[in-house]
Backbone as ProteinMPNN parsed JSONL, in Angstrom:
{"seq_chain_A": "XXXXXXXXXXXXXXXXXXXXXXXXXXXXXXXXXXXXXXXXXXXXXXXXXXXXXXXXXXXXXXXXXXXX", "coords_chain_A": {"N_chain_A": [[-11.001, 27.046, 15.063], [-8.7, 28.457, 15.069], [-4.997, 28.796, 16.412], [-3.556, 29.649, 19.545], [-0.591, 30.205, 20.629], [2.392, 30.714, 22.841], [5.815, 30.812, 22.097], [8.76, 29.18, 22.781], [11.725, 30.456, 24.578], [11.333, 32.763, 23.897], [8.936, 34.654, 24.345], [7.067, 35.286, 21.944], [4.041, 35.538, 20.064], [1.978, 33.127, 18.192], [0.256, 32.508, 15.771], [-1.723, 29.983, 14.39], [-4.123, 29.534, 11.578], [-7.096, 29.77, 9.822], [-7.735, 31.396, 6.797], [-10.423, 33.254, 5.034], [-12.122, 31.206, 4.02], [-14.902, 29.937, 5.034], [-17.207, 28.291, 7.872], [-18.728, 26.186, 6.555], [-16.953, 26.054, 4.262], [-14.73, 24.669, 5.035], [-15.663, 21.866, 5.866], [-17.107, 20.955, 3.923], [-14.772, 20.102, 2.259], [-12.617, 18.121, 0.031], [-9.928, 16.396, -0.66], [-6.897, 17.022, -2.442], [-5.047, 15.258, -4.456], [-3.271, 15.487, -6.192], [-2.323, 17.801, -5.746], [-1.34, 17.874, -3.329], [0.984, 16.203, -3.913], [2.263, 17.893, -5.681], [3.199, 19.73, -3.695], [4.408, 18.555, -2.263], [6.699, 17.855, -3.7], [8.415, 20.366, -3.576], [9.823, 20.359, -0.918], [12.903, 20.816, 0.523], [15.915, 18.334, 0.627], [17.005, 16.39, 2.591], [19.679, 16.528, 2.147], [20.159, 18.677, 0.939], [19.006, 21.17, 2.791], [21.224, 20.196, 5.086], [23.482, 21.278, 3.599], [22.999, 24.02, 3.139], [23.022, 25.081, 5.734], [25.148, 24.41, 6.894], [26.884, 26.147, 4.833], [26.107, 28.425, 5.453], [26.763, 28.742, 8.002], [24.88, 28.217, 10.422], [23.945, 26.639, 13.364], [22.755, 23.915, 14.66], [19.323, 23.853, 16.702], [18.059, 22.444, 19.778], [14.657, 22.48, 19.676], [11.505, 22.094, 21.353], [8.224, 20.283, 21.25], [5.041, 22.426, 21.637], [3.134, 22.213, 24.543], [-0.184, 21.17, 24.481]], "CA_chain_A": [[-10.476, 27.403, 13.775], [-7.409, 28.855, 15.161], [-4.636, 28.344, 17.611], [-2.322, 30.421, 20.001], [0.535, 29.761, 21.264], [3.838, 31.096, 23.011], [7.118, 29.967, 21.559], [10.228, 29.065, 23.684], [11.407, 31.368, 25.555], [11.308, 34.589, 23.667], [7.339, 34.516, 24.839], [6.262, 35.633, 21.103], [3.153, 34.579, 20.374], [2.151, 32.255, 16.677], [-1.395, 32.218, 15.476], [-2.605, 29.547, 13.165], [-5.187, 29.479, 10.991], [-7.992, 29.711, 8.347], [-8.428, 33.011, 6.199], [-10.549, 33.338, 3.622], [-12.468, 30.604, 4.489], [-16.104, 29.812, 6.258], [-17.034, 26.745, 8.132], [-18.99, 25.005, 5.202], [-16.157, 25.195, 2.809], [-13.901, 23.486, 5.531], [-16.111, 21.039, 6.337], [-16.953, 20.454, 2.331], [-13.536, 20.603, 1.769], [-12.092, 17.182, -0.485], [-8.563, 16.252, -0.568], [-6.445, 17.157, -4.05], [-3.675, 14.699, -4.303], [-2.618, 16.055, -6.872], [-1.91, 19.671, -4.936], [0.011, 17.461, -2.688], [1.948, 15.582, -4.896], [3.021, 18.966, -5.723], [3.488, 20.117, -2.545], [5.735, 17.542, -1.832], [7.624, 18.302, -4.684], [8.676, 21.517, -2.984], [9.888, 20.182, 0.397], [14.336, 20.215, 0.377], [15.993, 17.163, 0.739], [17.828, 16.689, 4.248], [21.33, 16.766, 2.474], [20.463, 20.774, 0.487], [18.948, 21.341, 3.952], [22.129, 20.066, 5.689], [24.639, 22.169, 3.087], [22.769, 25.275, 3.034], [23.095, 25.285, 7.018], [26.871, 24.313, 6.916], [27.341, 27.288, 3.935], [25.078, 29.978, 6.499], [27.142, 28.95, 9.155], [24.0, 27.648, 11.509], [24.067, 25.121, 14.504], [20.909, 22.835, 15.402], [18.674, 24.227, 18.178], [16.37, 21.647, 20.002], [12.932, 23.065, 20.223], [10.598, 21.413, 22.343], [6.459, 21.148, 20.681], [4.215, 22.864, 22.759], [1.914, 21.292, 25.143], [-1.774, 21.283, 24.424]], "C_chain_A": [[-9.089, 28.009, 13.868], [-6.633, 28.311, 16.411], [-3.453, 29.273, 17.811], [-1.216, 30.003, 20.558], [1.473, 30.46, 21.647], [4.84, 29.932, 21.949], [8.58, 30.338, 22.523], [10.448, 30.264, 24.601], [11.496, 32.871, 25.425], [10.017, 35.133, 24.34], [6.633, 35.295, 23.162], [5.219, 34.763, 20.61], [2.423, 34.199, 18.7], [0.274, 32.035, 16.768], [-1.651, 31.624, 14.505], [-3.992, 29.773, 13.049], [-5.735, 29.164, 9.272], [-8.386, 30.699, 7.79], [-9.18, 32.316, 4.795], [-11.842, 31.998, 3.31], [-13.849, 29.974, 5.717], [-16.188, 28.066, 6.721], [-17.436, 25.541, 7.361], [-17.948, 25.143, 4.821], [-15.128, 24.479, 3.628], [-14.486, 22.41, 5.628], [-16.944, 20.033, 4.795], [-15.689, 20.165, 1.938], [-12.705, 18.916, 1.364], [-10.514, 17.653, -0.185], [-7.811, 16.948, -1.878], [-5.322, 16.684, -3.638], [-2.537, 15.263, -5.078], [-1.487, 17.407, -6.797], [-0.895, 18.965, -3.986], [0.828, 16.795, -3.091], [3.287, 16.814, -5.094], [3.682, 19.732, -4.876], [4.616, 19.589, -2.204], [7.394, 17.535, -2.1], [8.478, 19.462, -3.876], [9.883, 21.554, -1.799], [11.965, 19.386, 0.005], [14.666, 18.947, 1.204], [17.349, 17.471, 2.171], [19.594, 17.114, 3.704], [21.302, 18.18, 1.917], [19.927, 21.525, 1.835], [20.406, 21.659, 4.651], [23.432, 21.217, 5.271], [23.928, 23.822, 3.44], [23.056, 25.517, 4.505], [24.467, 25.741, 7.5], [27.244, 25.914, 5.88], [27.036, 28.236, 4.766], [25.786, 30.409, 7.581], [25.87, 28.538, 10.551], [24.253, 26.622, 11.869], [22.495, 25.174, 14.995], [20.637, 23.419, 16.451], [18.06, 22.873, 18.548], [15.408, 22.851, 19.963], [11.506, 22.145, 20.564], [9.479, 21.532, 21.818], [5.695, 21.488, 21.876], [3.163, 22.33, 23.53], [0.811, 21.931, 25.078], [-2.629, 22.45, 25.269]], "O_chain_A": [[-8.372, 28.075, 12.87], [-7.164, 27.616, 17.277], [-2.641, 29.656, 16.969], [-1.429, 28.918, 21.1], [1.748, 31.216, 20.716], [4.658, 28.853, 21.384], [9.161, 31.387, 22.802], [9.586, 30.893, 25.215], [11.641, 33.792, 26.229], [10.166, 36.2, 24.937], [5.576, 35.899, 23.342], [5.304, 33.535, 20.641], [2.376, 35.191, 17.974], [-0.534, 31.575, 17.575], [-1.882, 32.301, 13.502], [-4.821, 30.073, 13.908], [-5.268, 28.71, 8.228], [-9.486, 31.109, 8.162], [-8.86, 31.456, 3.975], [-12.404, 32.036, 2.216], [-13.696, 29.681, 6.903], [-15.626, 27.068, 6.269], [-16.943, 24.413, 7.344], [-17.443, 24.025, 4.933], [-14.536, 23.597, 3.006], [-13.64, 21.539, 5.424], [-17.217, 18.834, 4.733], [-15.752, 19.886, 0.741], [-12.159, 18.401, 2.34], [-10.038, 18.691, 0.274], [-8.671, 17.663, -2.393], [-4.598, 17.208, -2.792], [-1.355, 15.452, -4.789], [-0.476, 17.792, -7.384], [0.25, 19.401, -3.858], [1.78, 16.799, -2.311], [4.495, 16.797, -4.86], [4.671, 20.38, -5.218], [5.658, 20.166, -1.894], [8.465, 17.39, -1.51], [9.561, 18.964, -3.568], [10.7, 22.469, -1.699], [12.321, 18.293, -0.434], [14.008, 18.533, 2.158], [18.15, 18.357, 2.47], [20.459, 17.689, 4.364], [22.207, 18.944, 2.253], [20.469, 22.618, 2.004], [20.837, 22.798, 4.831], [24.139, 21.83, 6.071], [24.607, 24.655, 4.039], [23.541, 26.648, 4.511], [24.872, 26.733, 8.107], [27.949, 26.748, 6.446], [27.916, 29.094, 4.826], [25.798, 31.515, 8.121], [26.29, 28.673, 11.7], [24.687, 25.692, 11.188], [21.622, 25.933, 15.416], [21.538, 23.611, 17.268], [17.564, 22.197, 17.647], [15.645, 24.022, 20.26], [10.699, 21.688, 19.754], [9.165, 22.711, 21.654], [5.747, 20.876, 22.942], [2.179, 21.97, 22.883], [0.671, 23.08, 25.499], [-3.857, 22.493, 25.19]]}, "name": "protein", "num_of_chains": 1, "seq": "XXXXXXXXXXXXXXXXXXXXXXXXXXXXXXXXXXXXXXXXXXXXXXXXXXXXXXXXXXXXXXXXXXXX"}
């Protein structure tokens, strides 16, 4: 239900998860397209991405995903 992880090389460490939440209602748990429709909605578009970066003054990191 959860997962740890380090990140790069600060070594801080990222905990997903599920609050709030028992294992029936995940495992009951339907889709709502609708919730992601909306969701979607939400998600900036690479070029207000790209300006807000350029306006902030930030440069691209790589970051590597973590192995399993």
């Amino acid at each position: 239900m959860f997962n740890v992880a380090r990140t790069g090389t600060s070594g801080t460490t990222v905990t997903t998860g599920v609050r709030g939440l028992d294992a029936e209602q995940i495992n009951n748990a339907q889709p709502n397209a609708a919730e992601l429709s909306k969701m979607a909605s939400f998600a900036a578009t690479r070029e207000a991405s790209s300006g807000f970066a350029k306006r902030a003054k930030l440069q691209a990191r790589p970051v590597d995903y973590p192995t399993p």
